[in-house]
C-alpha positions as CSV (number, residue, x, y, z in Angstrom):
1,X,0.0,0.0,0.0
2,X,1.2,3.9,-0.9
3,X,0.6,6.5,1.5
4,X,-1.4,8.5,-1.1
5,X,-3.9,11.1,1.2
6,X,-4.2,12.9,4.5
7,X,-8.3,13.8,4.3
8,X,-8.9,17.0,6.7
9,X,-12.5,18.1,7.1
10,X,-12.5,22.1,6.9
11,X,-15.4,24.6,7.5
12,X,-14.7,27.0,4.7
13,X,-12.5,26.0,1.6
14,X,-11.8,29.1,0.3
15,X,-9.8,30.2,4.1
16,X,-8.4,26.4,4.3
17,X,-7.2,26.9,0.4
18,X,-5.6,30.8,0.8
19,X,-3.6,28.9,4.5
20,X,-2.9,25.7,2.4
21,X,-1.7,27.5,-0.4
22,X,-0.2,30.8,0.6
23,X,1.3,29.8,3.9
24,X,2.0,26.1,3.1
25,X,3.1,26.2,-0.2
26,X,0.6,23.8,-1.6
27,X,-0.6,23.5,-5.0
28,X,-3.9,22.8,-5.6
29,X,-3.7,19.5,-8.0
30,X,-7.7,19.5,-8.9
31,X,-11.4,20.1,-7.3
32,X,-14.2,18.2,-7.4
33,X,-18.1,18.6,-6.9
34,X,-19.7,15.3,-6.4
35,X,-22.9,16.9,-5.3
36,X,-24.3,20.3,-4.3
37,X,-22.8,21.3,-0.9
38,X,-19.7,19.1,-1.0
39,X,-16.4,20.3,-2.4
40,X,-13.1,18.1,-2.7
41,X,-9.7,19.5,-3.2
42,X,-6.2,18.0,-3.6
43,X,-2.8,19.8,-3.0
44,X,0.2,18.7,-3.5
45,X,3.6,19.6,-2.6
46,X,6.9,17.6,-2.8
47,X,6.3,13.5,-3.0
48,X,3.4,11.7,-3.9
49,X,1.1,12.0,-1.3
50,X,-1.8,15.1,-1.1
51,X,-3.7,16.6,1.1
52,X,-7.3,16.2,0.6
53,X,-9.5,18.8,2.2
54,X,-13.4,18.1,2.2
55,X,-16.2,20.9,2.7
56,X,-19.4,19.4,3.5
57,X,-22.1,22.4,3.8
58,X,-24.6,19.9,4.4
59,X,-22.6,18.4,7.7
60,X,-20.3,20.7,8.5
61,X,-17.3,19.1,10.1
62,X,-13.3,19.8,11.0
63,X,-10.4,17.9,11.6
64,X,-8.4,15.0,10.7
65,X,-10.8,12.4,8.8
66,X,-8.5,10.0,7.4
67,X,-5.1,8.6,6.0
68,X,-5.4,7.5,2.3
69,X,-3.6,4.3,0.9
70,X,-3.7,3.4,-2.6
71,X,-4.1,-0.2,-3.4
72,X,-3.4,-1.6,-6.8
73,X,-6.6,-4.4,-6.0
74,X,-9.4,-2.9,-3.3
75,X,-11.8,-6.7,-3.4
76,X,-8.2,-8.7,-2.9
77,X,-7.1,-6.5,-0.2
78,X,-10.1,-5.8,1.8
79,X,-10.3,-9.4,1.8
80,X,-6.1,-10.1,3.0
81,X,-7.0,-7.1,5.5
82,X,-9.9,-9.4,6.9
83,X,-8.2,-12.6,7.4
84,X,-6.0,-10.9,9.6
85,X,-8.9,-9.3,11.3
86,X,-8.7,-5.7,10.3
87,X,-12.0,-3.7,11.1
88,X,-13.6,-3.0,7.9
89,X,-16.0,-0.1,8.2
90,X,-16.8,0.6,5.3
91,X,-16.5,-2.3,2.2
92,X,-15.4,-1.4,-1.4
93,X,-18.3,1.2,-3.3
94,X,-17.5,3.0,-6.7
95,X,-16.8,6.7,-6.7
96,X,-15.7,8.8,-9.3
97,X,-12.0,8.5,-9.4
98,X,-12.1,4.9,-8.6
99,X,-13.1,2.7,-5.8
100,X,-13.4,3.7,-2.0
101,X,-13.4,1.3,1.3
102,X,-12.3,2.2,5.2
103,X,-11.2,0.4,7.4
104,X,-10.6,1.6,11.7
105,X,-6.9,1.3,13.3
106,X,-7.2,0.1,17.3
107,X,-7.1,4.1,18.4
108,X,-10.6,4.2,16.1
109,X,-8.4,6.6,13.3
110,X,-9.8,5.4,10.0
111,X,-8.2,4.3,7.0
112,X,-9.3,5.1,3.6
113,X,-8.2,1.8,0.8
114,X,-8.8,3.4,-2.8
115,X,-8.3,1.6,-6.2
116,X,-8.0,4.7,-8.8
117,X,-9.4,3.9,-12.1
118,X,-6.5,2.7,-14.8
119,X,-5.7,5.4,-17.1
């Protein structure tokens, strides 16, 4: 698995974007809209991995949400993670970059497992 996100919640994207980006140094790498009320955007800086920050208007909510690994095979791995009794929370559903499942380390800090869709 690749380190690939660090998910933080955020109560107004265009303040978290202007800290992200003017005092971090972040790029922002693309924005989604899945649905009225709930913006995505990744930033990237040196390395692989993003930041992913989430506005939900709907439920507004802050904080860390999640670590992100990329898995070349979600169904395989969920399954592996199973057998050796990982807490699945969440099992593999589409979204629109790929495929999404969670799974809960023993503090309760979840996990996010996402297959991207070949290119």
């Amino acid at each position: 698995m690749k380190v690939k996100y660090a998910t933080i919640l955020v109560a107004d994207m265009d303040q978290s974007l202007k800290f992200y980006t003017e005092v971090m140094g972040l790029e922002i790498d693309s924005q989604h809209n899945p649905h009225p009320g709930l913006t995505i955007t990744l930033l990237k800086g040196e390395g692989d991995a993003m930041v992913e920050l989430i506005e939900n208007k709907e439920n507004p909510q802050t904080g860390l949400f999640s670590v992100g690994m990329e898995v070349e095979d979600i169904n395989t791995t969920v399954k592996k993670l199973k057998s050796k009794g990982a807490k699945i929370t969440q099992e593999p559903v589409p979204i629109t970059v790929g495929t999404l499942a969670f799974l809960e380390d023993p503090n309760g800090a979840q996990i996010a497992l996402i297959q991207h869709h070949k290119q």
